[in-house]
Residue, then its C-alpha position, 0 to 999 in steps of 0.5 A: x438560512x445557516x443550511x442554505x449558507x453552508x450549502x452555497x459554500x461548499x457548491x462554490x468551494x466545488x466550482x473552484x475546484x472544478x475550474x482548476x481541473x480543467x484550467x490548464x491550456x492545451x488539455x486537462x490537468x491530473x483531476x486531484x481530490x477536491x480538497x487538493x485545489x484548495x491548497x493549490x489555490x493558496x500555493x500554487x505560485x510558489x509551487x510553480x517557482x519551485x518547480x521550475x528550479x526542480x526541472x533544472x536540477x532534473x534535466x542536469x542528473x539525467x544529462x549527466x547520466x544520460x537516463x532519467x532518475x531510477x526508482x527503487x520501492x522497497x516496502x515490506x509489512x505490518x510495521x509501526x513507526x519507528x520500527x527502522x531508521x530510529x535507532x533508540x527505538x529500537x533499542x526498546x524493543x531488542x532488536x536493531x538494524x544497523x544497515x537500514x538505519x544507516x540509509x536512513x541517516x544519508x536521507x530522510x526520516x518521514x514522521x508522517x508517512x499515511x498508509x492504507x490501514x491493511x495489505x491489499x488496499x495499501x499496495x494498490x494505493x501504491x500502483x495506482x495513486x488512489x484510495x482503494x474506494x476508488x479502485x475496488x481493493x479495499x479488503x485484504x484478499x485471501x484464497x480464493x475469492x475472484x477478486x483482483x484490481x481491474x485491468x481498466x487501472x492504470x497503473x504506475x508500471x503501465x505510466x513509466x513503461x510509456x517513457x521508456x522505462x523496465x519495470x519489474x515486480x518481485x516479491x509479495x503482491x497480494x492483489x488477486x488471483x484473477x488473470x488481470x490482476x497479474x503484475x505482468x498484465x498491469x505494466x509489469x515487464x517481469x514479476x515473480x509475485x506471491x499472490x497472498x500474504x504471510x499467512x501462507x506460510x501457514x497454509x500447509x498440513x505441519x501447522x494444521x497438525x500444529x493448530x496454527x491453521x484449522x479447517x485448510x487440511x482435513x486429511x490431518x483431521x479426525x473424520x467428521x461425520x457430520x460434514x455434508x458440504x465437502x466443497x466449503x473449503x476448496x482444496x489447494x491453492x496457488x501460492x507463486x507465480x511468475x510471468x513476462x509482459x505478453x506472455x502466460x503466467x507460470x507457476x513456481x514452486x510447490x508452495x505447500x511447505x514452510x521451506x517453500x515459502x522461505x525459498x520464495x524470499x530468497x528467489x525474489x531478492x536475486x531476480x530484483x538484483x538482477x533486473x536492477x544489473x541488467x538494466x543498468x548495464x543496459x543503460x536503461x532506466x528501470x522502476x523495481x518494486x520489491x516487496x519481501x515478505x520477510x517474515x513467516x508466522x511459524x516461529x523458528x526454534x533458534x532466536x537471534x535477537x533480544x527480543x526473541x521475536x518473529x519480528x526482531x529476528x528477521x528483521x536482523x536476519x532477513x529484512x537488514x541484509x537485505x537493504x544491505x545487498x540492494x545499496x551495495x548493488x547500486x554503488x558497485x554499478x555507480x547507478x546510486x547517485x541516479x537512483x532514488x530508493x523508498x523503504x517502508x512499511x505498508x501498514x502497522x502491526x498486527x495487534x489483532x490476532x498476531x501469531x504466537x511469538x510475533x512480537x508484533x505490537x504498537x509502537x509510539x501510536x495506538x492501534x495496529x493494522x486494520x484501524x483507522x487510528x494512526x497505529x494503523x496508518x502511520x509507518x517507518x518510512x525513508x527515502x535515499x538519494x545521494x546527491x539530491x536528497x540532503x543527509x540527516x533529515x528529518x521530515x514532519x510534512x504530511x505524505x501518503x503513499x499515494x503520493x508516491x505515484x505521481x512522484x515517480x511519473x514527475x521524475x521520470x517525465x512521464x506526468x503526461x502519461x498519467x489518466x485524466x479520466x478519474x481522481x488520482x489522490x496522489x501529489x507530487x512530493x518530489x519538492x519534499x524530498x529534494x528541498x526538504x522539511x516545510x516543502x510538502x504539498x498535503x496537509x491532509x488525508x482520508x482514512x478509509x476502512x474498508x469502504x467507510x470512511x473512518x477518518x480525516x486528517x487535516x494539519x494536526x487536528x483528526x476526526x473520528x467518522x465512525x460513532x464507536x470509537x471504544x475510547x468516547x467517554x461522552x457518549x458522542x461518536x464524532x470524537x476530535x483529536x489534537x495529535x501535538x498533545x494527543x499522538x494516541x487518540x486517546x482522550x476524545x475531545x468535543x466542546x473544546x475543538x467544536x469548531x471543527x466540526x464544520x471545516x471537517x465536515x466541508x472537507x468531506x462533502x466536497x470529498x464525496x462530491x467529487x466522487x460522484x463527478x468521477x465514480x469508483x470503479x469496481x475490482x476485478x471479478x472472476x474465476x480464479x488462477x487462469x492465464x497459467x502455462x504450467x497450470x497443475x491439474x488441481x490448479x485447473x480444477x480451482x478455475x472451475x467449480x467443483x465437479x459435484x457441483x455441476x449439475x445444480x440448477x444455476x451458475x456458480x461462479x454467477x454469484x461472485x458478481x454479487x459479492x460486493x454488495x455483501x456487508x463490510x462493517x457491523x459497527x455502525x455508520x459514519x455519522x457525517x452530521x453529528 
């Protein structure tokens, strides 16, 4: 009788929230995950309300500057909360950046903004408003696995190119070497991208002579004659590409030195400043993202900050000026009050296996890159806006990432560009950032890692779905947590927050229902580095399967189709009924 109870809940709490997709006259609305309508059902006349006085405010900036708002999304990696925009914490690790903390003292400081735990999957969360199940981009991509987010996204490039807006993208990508996955062929007018991570800066014979990279240059390496297999490891790599709208990517760059990699970062910063003059001259609307990669794994010899780190000495050197040219830039074109700017983090620090001297670390939460803990997930994050945003802030209302998606389609009116054919987990937040703390509209979030959900979040209570979290004394996986008293998920709780077990495992079945409603897609799958101009000949040879292979009795490059059924997580699985 209780199963059947419980059952009929959730099946009409389900219908609600289909109802409420398809209610709006005219045509469907933007389908949002389930547990969405819940709130909207509870808020949505006073959101309504709002919104209405936010169109006001809106139509009044774009009347005034004959263009809708610019966009600006400046997010670099692997940093904890409070690594900038606080700047007592910062005095604790031994560094400071003076620029970035002042931008946040003129806007908002968000003391919870969710990210992806990991590089690839939180940076298609950005383009696309969705969790990467959704997509296919939920592990990190390395060389040269072909594997990309598929050309059937839509991206938030493709949604504000629709209502007139430039677009551009510079900096670090990290979302696959296949051909569709190139910025310039998902909405992207121009892009100068590094097509992997910060591990690059490794991936060249000095750091292999170094034992900083192993495996990757053999030439270096004594001779090994027990060695058979001599295509296990593919020889070279594409590191940087650039490439328009319309037209074939090209490479840029030998990419096999450190210098090379340094160079990129200084390349990318001055396309970004150019794209935005241009556009401004232009009078023309533009949505940048710039991504640096800011920091190498190859310590420098000289330290410049006290804490004597990868970190702390580009974060002074490199990541600092840098927010301090893009500001400067905005005011010297009097485009700043019309322009709306996000820095952040995409994800936390690598605690696991950083490079020597990092000063990669936790911060005030446990857990790095990769967890679902809030180490992991939560980050620094700040907005500035002269004029809509109210200096001084600080905002404690939940918001992800994804959010961002349909932020910036609301400010540039281009929501009705936006797909109706699959859940977009992105809300519109611009309530928050222009009225501020208390106007948020989430109060939860699903925590993948990889394709397992490892957590949820909801008000300050959050679940642990996968059984072996390391701290559970009781020996019950399903460990609960109060974030008010408990910021560390460090004392698992069971008897005395029993009664949430329920409610989270609703929220997760009707998750999940939706998700058969409108399946995931797949990522993109296929040979690597094609669709480049000025493709060099070893960059030719790493399209195809090596030539000693050419003979054997089945395709290659048939198999990659299969890689997705490949085991992620051998840790155990989600113990949804516990």
């Amino acid at each position: 009788m209780l199963r059947l109870i419980r059952e009929t809940i959730v099946g009409l709490l389900f219908v609600v929230a289909c109802q409420a997709a398809f209610a709006q006259p005219g045509g469907k609305k933007v389908v949002h995950d389930a547990e969405y309508y819940i709130l909207e059902a509870q808020n949505g006349k006073k959101w309504a309300v709002e919104d209405g006085e936010l169109d006001k405010k809106l139509a009044e900036l774009s009347k005034g500057y004959g263009t809708p708002p610019n966009i600006v999304h400046f997010m670099w990696d692997d940093q904890p909360f409070g690594a900038v925009g606080i700047p007592a914490m910062q005095k604790i690790r031994g560094y400071e950046t003076p620029v970035l903390n002042r931008i946040a003292s003129q806007g908002i400081v968000f003391t919870r903004m969710y990210t992806e735990p990991s590089c690839t999957p939180s940076r298609a969360a950005c383009l696309t408003g969705q969790h990467p199940i959704r997509n296919g981009m939920y592990t990190v991509g390395f060389p040269i696995e072909y594997h990309g987010l598929a050309a059937d996204n839509v991206t938030i490039a493709e949604v504000l190119s629709q209502a007139g807006y430039a677009t551009g993208c510079f900096g670090k990508l990290h979302l696959g070497d296949v051909e569709e996955a190139y910025p310039h062929n998902q909405g992207f007018d121009e892009a100068f991208w590094a097509v992997y991570n910060q591990v690059f800066s490794l991936w060249h014979a000095q750091a292999e002579a170094a034992n900083a990279v192993i495996g990757l240059h053999p030439e270096v390496l004594a001779e090994d004659p027990y060695k058979l297999d001599k295509t296990f490891v593919q020889k070279g790599y594409v590191g940087y590409l650039e490439g328009k709208k319309g037209e074939l990517a090209e490479e840029w760059g030998a990419g096999r030195t450190l210098e090379d990699y340094t160079k990129f970062d200084i390349e990318a910063q001055k396309r970004a400043l150019d794209f935005i003059r241009r556009n401004a001259l232009a009078k023309k609307p533009f949505y940048l993202a710039w991504w640096p990669q800011w920091t190498a794994f190859v310590p420098e010899p000289r330290k410049t900050s006290l804490q004597r780190g990868l970190v702390g000495d580009a974060y002074e050197e490199k990541l600092d000026p840098s927010a301090d040219a893009l500001i400067k830039t905005l005011e010297e074109l009097g485009i700043a009050k019309n322009t709306l700017v996000v820095m952040m983090s995409d994800n936390g620090p690598m605690t696991h296996n950083p490079p020597p001297g990092a000063g990669m670390g936790e911060g005030v939460f446990r857990g790095g890159k990769g967890d679902f803990t809030e180490g992991g997930v939560r980050v620094s994050a700040q907005a500035w806006w002269p004029g809509m945003i109210r200096p001084g802030q600080v905002v404690h209302d939940i918001i992800h990432e994804v959010d961002l998606y349909t932020t910036f389609a609301r400010l540039a009116g281009a929501t009705k560009f936006l797909p109706r054919d699959c859940i977009i987990d992105g809300i519109d937040q611009t309530s928050l950032l222009i009225n501020g703390d208390t106007h948020g509209r989430r109060d939860y979030v699903f925590v993948y890692t990889g394709p397992i959900l490892g957590a949820t979040v909801k008000d300050q209570y959050k679940k642990h779905w996968i059984s072996s979290d390391p701290t559970a004394s009781s020996g019950i996986g399903a460990a609960y947590y109060d974030l008010y008293n408990d910021p560390r998920e460090q004392t698992p709780l069971l008897v005395n927050m029993l009664h949430f077990k329920e409610p989270f495992n609703r929220m997760r079945a009707r998750h999940e229902a939706w998700m058969k409603v409108y399946p995931n897609r797949e990522a993109a799958r296929g040979p690597a580095y094609t669709g480049i101009a000025n493709a060099r000949p070893e960059t030719e040879a790493l399209s195809k399967p090596p030539e000693a292979l050419k003979n054997l009795p089945y395709d290659v490059l048939d198999y990659i189709k299969e890689l997705k059924n490949l085991p992620f997580d051998p840790t155990g699985e989600p113990d949804v009924g516990q």
